[in-house]
C-alpha positions as CSV (number, residue, x, y, z in Angstrom):
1,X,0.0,0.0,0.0
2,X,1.4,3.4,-1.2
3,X,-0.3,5.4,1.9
4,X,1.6,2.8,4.5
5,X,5.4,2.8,2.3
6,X,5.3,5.9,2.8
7,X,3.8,6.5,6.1
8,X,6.7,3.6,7.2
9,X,9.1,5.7,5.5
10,X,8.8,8.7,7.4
11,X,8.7,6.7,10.7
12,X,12.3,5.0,9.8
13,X,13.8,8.3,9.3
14,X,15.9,9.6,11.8
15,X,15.2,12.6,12.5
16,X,12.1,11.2,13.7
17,X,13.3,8.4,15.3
18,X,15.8,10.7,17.0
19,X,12.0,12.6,18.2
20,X,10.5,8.8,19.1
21,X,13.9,8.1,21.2
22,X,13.4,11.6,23.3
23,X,9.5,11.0,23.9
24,X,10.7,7.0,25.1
25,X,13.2,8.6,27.7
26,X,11.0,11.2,28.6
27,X,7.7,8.5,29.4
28,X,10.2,6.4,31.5
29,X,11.6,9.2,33.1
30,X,15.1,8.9,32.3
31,X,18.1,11.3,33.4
32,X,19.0,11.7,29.6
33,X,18.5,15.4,28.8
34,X,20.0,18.5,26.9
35,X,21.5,21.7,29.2
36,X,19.1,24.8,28.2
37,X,22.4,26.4,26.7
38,X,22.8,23.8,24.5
39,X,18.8,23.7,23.5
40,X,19.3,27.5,22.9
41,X,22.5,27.0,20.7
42,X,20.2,24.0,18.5
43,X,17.7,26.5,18.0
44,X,19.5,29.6,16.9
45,X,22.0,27.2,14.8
46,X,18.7,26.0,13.1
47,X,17.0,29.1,12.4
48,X,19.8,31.1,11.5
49,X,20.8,28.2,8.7
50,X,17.1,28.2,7.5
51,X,17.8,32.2,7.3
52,X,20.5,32.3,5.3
53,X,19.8,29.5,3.0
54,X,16.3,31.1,2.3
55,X,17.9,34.6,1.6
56,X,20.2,33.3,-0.9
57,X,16.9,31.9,-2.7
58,X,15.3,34.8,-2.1
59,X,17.8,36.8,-3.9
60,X,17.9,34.7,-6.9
61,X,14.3,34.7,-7.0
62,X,12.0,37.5,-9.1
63,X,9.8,39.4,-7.0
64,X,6.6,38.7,-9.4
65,X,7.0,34.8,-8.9
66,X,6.9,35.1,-5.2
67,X,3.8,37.1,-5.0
68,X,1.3,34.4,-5.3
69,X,3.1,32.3,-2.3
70,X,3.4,35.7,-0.4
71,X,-0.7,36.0,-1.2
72,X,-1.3,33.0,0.4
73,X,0.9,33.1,3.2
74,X,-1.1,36.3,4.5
75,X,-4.1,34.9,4.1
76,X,-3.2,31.7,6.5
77,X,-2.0,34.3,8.9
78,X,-5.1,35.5,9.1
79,X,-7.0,32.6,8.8
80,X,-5.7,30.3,10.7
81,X,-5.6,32.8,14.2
82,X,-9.0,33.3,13.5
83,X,-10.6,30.3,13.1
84,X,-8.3,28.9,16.0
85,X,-9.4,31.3,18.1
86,X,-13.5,30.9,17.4
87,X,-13.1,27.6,17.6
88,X,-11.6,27.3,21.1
89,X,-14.0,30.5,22.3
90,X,-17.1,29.4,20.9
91,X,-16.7,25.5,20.9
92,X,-14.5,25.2,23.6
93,X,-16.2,28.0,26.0
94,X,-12.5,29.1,26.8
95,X,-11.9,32.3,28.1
96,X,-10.4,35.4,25.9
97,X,-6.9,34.8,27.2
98,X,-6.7,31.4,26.5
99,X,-8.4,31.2,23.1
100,X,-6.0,34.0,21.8
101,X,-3.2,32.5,23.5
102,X,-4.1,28.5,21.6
103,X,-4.6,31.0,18.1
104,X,-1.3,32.7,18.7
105,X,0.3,29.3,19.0
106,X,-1.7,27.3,15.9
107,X,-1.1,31.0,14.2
108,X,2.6,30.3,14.5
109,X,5.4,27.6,13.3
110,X,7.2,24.9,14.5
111,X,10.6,25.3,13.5
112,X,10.8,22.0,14.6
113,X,8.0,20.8,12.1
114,X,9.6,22.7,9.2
115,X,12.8,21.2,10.0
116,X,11.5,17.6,10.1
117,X,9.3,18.2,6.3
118,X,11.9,20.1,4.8
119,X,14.2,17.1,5.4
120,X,11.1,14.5,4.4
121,X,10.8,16.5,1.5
122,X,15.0,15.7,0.5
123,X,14.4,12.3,1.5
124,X,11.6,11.8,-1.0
125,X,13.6,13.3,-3.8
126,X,11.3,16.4,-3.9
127,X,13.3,19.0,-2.5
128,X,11.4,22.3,-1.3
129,X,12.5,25.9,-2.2
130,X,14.6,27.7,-0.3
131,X,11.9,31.2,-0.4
132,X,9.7,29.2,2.4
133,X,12.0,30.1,5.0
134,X,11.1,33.4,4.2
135,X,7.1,32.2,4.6
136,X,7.9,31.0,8.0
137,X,9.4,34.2,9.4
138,X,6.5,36.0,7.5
139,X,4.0,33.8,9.6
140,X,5.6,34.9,12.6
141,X,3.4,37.8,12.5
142,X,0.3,35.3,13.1
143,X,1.0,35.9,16.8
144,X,1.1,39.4,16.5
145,X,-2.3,39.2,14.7
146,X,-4.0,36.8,17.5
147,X,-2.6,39.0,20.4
148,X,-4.3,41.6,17.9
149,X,-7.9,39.9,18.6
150,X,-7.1,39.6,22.2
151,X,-6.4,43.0,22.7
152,X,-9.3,44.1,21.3
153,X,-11.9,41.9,23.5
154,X,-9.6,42.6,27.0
155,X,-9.7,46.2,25.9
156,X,-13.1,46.6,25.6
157,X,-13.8,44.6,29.0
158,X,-10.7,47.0,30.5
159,X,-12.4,50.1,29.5
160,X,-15.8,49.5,30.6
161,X,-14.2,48.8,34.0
162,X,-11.9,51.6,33.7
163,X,-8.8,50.2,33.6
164,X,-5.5,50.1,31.0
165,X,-5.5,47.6,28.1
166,X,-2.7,46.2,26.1
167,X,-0.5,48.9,24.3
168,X,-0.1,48.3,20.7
169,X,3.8,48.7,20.8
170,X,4.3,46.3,23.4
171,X,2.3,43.7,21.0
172,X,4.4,44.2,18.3
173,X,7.8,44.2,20.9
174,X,6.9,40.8,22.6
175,X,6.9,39.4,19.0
176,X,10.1,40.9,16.9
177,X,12.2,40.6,20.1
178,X,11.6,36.6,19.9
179,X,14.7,34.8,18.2
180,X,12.9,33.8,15.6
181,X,12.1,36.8,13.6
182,X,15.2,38.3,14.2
183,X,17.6,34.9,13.4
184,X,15.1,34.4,10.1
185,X,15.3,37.5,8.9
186,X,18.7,38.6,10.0
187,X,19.6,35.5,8.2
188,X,17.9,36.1,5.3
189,X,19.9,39.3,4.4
190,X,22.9,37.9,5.1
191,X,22.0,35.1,2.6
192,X,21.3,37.4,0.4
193,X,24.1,39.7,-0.1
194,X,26.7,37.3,0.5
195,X,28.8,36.2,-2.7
196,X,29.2,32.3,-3.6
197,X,32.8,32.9,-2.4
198,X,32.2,33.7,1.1
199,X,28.7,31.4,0.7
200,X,31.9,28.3,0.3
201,X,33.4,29.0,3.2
202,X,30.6,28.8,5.6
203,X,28.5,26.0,3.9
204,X,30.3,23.3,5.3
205,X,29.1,24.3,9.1
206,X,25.8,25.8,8.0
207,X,24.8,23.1,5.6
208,X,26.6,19.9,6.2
209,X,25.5,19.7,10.3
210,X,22.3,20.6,10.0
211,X,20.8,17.4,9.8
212,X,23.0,16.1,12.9
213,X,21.6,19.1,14.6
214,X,18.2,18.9,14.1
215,X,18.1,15.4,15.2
216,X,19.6,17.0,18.7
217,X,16.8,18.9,18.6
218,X,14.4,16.9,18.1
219,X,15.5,14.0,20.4
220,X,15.1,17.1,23.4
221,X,11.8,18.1,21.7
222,X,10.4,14.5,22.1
223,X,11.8,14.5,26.1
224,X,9.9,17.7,26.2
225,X,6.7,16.6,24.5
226,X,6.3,13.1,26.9
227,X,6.9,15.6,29.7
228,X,4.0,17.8,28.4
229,X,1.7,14.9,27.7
230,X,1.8,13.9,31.4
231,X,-0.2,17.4,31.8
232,X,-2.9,16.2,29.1
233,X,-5.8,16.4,32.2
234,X,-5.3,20.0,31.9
235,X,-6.3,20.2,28.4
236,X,-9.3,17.2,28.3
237,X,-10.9,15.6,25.1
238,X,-11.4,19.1,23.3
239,X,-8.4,20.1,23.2
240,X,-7.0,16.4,22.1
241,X,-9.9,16.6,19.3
242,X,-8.6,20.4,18.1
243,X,-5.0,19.4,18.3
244,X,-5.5,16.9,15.7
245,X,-8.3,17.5,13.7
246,X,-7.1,21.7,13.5
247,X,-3.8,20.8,12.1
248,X,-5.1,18.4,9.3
249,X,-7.3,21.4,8.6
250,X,-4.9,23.7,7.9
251,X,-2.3,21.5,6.2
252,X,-5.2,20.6,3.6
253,X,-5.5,23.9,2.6
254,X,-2.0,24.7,3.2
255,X,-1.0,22.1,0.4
256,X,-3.8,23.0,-1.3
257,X,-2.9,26.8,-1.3
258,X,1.0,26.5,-2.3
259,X,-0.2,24.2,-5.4
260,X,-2.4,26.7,-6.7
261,X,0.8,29.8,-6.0
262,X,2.9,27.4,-8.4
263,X,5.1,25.5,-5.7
264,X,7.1,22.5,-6.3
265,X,4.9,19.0,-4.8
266,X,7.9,19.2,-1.8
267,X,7.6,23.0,-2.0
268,X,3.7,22.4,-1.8
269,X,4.3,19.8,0.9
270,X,6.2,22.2,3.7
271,X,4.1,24.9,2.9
272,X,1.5,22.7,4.0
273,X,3.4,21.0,7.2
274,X,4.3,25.1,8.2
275,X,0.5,25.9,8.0
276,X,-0.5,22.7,10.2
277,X,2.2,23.4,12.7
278,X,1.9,24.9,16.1
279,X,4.9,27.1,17.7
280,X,6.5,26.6,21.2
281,X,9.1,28.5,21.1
282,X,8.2,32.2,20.0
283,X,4.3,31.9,20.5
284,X,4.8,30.7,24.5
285,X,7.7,34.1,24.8
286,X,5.0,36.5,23.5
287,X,2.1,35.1,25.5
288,X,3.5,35.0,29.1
289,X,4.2,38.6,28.4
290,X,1.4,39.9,26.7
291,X,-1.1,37.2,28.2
292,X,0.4,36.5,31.6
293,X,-3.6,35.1,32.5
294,X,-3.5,32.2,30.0
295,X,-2.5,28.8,31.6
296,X,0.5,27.3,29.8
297,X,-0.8,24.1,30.7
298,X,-3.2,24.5,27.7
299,X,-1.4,25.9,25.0
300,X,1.9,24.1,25.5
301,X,0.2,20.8,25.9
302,X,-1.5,20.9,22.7
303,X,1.3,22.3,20.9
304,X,3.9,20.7,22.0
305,X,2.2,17.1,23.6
306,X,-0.6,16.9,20.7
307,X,-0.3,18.8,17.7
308,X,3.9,18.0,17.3
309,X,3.9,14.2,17.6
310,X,0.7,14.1,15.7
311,X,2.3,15.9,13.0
312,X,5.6,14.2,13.0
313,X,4.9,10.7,13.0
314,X,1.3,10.6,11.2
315,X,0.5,14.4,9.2
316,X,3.8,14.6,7.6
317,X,3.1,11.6,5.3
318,X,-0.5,12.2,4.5
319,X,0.5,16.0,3.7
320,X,2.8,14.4,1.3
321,X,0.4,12.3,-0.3
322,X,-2.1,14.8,-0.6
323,X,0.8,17.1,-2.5
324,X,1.8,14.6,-4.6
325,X,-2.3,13.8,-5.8
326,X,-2.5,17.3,-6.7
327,X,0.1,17.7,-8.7
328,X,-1.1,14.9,-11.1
């Protein structure tokens, strides 16, 4: 059967089985675990290589061919956040905090989900372009855009009580101070001005470890996800439902979408795994300071206990699939 080659496929990676290994140490409660510098070192190495290989593509690419994926990148920005966020206030009966804080996080990406399908994507043979780290720092600004909707509702309950909402700068400062945006697009222009000269003498480190890295990563994201399952209570049968059936969602579309803006089927594919993604990294730094209220118990258990195993071992391959059907 097609659907289980390459669902097996995926499993026998690994990168993933570097993420399987971390969750098996993390359910037994073994002492094997990372030092935070060295989880903070991973991280930057890994964005900071995304950045400057996307800025080189970026600055080979022409404008007008980029505007279609740029189109639809804002448009999940706002979609996604949105929907999250009625979903989980509506359905869900959660309060204003937490909804925007769950939207801020779905609204996101997991650098450790682009990582893993932008290394499926090589492993298949269909190799993704480089411009979608450019996406990724792009959707940073979902965040931005769900603390957007939060402010408005607190405000207005703030004001008719008389008291101060959420400044607009401080929004906007909680986000671009997060590594993320600044390693991704620092990165980028880097990337882009540098010549193929001094490109050849950095490649090796930036390009040759990054696969050894990520699996680093993602055996301490795995310790870290079995850790945040133990907390699942917190989050109850809704929030397992929504951190499942929300990312398959909006990595439909998301495949869906970067077909129709002309990407490659892996191109397609990532796009898609970066739209069904949930941050928690970035997304948790901007919430405890703009939503100090919301209970991390929520947001990082579904992002990080549900939504990134989910998408690791099981959405990645169907994602694929549904690339590859599309582009017949």
């Amino acid at each position: 059967m097609p659907g289980l080659d390459l669902l097996l496929s995926n499993l026998l990676q690994p990168i993933v089985l570097a993420f399987v290994l971390g969750a098996v140490a993390g359910a037994v409660k073994s002492e094997l675990e990372l030092p935070e510098a060295v989880i903070k070192l991973l991280s930057i190495y890994l964005l900071f290589s995304l950045g400057l290989t996307g800025g080189r593509e970026l600055a080979k690419a022409e404008i007008g061919t980029l505007l279609p994926l740029i189109g639809v990148t804002v448009l999940m920005i706002l979609a996604i956040p949105t929907l999250s966020y009625w979903v989980v206030r509506r359905l869900g009966r959660f309060d204003i905090s937490n909804a925007a804080a769950i939207a801020a996080h779905y609204g996101s990406v997991s650098t450790a989900t682009f990582f893993a399908s932008v290394s499926f994507a090589q492993a298949m043979g269909t190799p993704s372009e480089g411009t979608l780290a450019a996406m990724v720092a792009l959707m940073e600004f979902g965040v931005i855009y769900s603390l957007v909707i939060a402010r408005i509702a607190i405000g207005r309950a703030a004001r008719a009580e008389g008291r101060r909402g959420i400044a607009a700068s401080e929004l906007l400062l909680s986000v671009v101070r997060g590594r993320g945006i600044l390693l991704l697009i620092g990165g980028m222009g880097i990337g882009a001005v540098a010549t193929e000269r001094q490109w050849g003498q950095i490649q090796p480190f930036y390009e040759g470890l990054f696969r050894g890295m990520l699996m680093l990563f993602l055996l301490e994201m795995g310790i870290t996800a079995a850790r945040q399952a133990r907390a699942f209570r917190q989050v109850g049968g809704f929030m397992l439902g929504f951190g499942v059936l929300m990312p398959l969602l909006n990595g439909t579309v998301g495949v869906a979408l970067g077909t129709a803006a002309g990407l490659s089927v892996g191109g397609a594919f990532v796009f898609g795994a970066i739209c069904a993604s949930a941050s928690f990294i970035d997304a948790p730094a901007a919430c405890r300071a703009s939503l100090p209220e919301a209970n991390p118990g929520i947001y990082l258990t579904s992002a990080l206990g549900i939504t990134l195993p989910f998408n690791l071992l099981i959405g990645l391959p169907l994602y694929y699939q549904w690339a590859v059907w599309l582009a017949r």
